[in-house]
ZAVOLO-373696 format. One line per field, with one value per atom (N, C-alpha, C, O): residue number from 1; chain; atom name; x, y, z. Coordinates in steps of 0.1 Angstrom, whole numbers, always signed. Atoms other than C-alpha are relative to their C-alpha. Example, Ala and Ser with C-alpha at 12.3 -4.5 7.8 and 13.67 -1.06 7.14 Angstrom:
<sites>
nr <- (1; 1; 1; 1; 2; 2; 2; 2) $
kette <- (A; A; A; A; A; A; A; A) $
atom <- (N; CA; C; O; N; CA; C; O) $
east <- (+9; +123; +9; +19; -9; +137; -8; -3) $
north <- (-12; -45; +12; +12; -11; -11; +11; +22) $
up <- (+0; +78; +0; +7; +0; +71; +8; +9) $
</sites>
This chain:
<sites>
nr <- (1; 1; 1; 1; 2; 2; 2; 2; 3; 3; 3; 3; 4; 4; 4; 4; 5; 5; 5; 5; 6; 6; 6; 6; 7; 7; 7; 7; 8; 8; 8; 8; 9; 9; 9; 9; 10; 10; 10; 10; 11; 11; 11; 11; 12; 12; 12; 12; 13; 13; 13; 13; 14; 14; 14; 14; 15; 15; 15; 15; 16; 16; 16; 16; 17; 17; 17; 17; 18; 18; 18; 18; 19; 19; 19; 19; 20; 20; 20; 20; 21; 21; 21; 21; 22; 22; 22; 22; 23; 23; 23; 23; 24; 24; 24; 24; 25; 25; 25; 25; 26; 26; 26; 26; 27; 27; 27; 27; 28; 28; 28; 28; 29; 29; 29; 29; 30; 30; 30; 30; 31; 31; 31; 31; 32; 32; 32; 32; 33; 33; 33; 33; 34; 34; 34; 34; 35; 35; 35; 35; 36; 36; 36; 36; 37; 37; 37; 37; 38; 38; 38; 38; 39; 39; 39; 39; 40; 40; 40; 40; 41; 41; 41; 41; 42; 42; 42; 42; 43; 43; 43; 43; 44; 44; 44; 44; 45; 45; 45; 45; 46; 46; 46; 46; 47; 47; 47; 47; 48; 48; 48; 48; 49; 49; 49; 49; 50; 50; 50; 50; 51; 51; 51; 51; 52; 52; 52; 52; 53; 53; 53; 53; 54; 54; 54; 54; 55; 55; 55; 55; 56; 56; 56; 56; 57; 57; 57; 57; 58; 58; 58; 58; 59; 59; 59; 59; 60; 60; 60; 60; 61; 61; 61; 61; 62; 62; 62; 62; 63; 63; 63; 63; 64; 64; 64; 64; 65; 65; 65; 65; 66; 66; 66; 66; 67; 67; 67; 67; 68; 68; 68; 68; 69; 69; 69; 69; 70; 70; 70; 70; 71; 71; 71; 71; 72; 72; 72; 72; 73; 73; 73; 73; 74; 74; 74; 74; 75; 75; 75; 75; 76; 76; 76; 76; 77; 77; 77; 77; 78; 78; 78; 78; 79; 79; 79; 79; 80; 80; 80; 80; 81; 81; 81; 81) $
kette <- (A; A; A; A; A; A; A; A; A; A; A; A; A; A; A; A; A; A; A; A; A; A; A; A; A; A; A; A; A; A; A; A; A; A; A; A; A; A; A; A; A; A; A; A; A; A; A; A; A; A; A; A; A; A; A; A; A; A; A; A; A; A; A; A; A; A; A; A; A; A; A; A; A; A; A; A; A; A; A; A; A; A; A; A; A; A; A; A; A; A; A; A; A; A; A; A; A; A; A; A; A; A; A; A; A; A; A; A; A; A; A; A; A; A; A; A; A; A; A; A; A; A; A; A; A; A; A; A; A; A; A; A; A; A; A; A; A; A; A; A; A; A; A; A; A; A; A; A; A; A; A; A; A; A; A; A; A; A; A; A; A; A; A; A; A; A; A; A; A; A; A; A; A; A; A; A; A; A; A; A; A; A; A; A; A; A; A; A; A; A; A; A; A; A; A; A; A; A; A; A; A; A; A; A; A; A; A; A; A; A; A; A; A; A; A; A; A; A; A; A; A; A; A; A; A; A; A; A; A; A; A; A; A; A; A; A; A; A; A; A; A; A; A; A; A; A; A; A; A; A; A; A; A; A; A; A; A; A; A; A; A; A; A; A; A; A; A; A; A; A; A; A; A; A; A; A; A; A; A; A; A; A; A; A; A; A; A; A; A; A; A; A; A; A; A; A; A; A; A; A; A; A; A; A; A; A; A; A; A; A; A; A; A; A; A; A; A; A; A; A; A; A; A; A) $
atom <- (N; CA; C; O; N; CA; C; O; N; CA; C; O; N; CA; C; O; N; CA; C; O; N; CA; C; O; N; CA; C; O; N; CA; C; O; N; CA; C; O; N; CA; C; O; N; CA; C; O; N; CA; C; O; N; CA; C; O; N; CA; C; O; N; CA; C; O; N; CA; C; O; N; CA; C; O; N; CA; C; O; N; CA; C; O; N; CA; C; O; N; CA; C; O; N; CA; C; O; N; CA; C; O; N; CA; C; O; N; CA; C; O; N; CA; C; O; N; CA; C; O; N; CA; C; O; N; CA; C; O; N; CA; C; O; N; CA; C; O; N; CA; C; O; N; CA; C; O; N; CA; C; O; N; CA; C; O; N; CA; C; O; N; CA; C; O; N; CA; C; O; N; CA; C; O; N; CA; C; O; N; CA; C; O; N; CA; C; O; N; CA; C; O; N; CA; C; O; N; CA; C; O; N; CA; C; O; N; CA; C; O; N; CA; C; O; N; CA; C; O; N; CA; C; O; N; CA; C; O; N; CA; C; O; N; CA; C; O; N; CA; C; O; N; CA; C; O; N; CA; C; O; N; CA; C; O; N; CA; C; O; N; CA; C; O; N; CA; C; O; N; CA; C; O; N; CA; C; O; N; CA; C; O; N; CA; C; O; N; CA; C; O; N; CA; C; O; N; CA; C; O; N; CA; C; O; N; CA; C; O; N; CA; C; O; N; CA; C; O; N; CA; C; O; N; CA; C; O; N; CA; C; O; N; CA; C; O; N; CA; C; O; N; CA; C; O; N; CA; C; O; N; CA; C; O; N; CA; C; O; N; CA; C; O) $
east <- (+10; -42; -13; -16; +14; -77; -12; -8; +9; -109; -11; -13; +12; -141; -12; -13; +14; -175; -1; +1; +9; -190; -12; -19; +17; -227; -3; +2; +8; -251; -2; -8; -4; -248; +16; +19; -14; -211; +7; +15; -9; -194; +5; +0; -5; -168; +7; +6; -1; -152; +10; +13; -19; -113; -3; -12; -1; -108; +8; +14; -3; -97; +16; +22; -13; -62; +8; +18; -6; -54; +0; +9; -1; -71; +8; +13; -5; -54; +20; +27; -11; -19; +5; +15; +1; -26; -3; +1; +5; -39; -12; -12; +11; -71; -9; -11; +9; -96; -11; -10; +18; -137; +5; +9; +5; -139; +16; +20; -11; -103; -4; -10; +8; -105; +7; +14; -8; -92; -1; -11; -3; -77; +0; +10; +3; -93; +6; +2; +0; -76; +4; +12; -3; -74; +14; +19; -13; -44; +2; -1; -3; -36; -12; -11; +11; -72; -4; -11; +0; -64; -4; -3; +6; -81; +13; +14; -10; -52; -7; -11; +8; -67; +14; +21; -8; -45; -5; -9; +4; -53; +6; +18; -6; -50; +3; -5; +1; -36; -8; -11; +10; -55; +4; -4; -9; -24; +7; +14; -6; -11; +16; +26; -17; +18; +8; +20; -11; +29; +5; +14; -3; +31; +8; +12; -10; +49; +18; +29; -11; +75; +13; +9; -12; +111; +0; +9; +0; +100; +16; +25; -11; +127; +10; +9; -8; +160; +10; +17; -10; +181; +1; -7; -1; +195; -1; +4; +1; +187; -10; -16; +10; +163; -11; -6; +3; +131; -1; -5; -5; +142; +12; +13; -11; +176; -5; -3; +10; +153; -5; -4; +6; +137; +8; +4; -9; +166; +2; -1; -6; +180; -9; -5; +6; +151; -8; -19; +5; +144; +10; +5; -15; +180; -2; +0; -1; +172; -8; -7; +12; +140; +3; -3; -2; +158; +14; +20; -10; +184; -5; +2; +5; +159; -5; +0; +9; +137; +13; +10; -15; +178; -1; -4; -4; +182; -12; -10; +14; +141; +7; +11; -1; +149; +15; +18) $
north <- (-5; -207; -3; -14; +0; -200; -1; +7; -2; -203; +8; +10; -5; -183; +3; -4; -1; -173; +17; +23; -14; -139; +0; -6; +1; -137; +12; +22; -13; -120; +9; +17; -14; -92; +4; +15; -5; -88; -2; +7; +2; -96; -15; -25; +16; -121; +6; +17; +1; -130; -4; -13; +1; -127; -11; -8; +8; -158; +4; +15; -9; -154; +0; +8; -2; -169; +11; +15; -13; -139; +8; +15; -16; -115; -1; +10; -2; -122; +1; +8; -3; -129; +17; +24; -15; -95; +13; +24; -7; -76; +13; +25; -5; -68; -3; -13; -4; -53; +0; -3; +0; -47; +16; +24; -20; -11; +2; +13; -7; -13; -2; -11; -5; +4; -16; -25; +12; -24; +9; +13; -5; -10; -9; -16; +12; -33; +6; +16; -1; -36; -10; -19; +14; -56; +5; +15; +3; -67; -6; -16; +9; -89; -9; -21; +9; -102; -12; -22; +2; -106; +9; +21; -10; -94; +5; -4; -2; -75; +12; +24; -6; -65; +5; -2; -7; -42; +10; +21; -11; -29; +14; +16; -14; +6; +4; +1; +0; +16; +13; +23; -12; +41; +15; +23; -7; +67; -5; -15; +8; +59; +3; -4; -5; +86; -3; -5; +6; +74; -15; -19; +11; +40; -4; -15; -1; +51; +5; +3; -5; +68; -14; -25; +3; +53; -14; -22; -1; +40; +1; -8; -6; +57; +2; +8; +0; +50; +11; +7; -10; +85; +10; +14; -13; +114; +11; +22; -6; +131; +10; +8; -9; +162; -3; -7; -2; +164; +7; +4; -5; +190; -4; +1; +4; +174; -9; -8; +11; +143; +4; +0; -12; +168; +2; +1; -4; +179; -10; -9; +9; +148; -5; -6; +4; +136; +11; +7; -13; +172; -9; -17; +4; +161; -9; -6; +11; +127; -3; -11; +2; +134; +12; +12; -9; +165; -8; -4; +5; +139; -13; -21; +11; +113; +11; +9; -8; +141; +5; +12; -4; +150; -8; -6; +14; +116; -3; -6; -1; +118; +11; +9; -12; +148; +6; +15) $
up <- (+9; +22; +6; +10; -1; +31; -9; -17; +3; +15; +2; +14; -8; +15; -7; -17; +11; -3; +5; +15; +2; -15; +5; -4; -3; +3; -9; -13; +13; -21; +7; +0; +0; -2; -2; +2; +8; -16; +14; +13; -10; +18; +0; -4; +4; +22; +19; +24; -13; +60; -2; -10; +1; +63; +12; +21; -9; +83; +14; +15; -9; +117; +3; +9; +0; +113; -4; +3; +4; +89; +7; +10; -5; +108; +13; +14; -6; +137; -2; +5; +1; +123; -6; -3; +7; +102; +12; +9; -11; +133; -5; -3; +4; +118; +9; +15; -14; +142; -13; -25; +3; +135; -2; +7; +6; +115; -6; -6; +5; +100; -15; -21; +14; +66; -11; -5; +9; +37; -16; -22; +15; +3; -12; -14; +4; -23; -16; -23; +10; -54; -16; -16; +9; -90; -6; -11; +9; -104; -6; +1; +6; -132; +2; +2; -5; -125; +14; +16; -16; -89; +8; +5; -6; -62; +17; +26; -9; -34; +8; +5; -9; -5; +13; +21; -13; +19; +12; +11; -9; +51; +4; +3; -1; +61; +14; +23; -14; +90; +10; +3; -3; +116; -3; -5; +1; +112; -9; -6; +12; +75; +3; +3; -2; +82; +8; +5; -8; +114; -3; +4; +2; +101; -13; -16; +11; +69; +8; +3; -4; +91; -1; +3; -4; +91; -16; -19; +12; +58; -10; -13; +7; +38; +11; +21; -9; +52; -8; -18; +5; +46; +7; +15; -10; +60; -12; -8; +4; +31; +3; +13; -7; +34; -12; -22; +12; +11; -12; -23; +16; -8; -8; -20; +4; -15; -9; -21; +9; -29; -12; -23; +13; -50; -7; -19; +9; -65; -12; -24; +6; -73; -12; -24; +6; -87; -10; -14; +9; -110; -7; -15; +6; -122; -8; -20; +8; -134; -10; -18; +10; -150; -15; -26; +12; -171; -8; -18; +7; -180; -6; -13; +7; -191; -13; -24; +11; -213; -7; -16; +10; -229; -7; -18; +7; -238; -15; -27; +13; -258; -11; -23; +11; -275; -2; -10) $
</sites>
């Protein structure tokens, strides 16, 4: 766990253990957001898609995904009404 301060110009300094275990460089974007009245800061990477790739482990196709998931949402809205 680290420490750190807001300077009154609203910047705060990711210490360098994070940034370097994190492999945060100078100009990488950071996705800041509140949760539960926590602050979750995620960095973005320079290529989101290629770094989402392999992500989803399936041999499914995306329109087969699609299906399925048309499927499940017409068998939740059965169940409402």
């Amino acid at each position: 766990m680290s420490l750190g301060k807001i300077s009154t110009r609203g910047q705060v300094v990711i210490p360098k253990s994070l940034r370097n275990k994190l492999g945060l460089k100078p100009n990488t974007v950071i996705l800041f957001e509140e949760m539960q009245g926590k602050l979750l800061l995620t960095p973005i990477p320079d290529d989101p898609i290629q770094a989402a790739r392999g992500i989803l482990k399936t041999t499914r196709t995306a329109e087969e995904l699609m299906r399925e998931y048309r499927r499940e949402e017409l068998k939740l809205e059965s169940k409402k009404g």
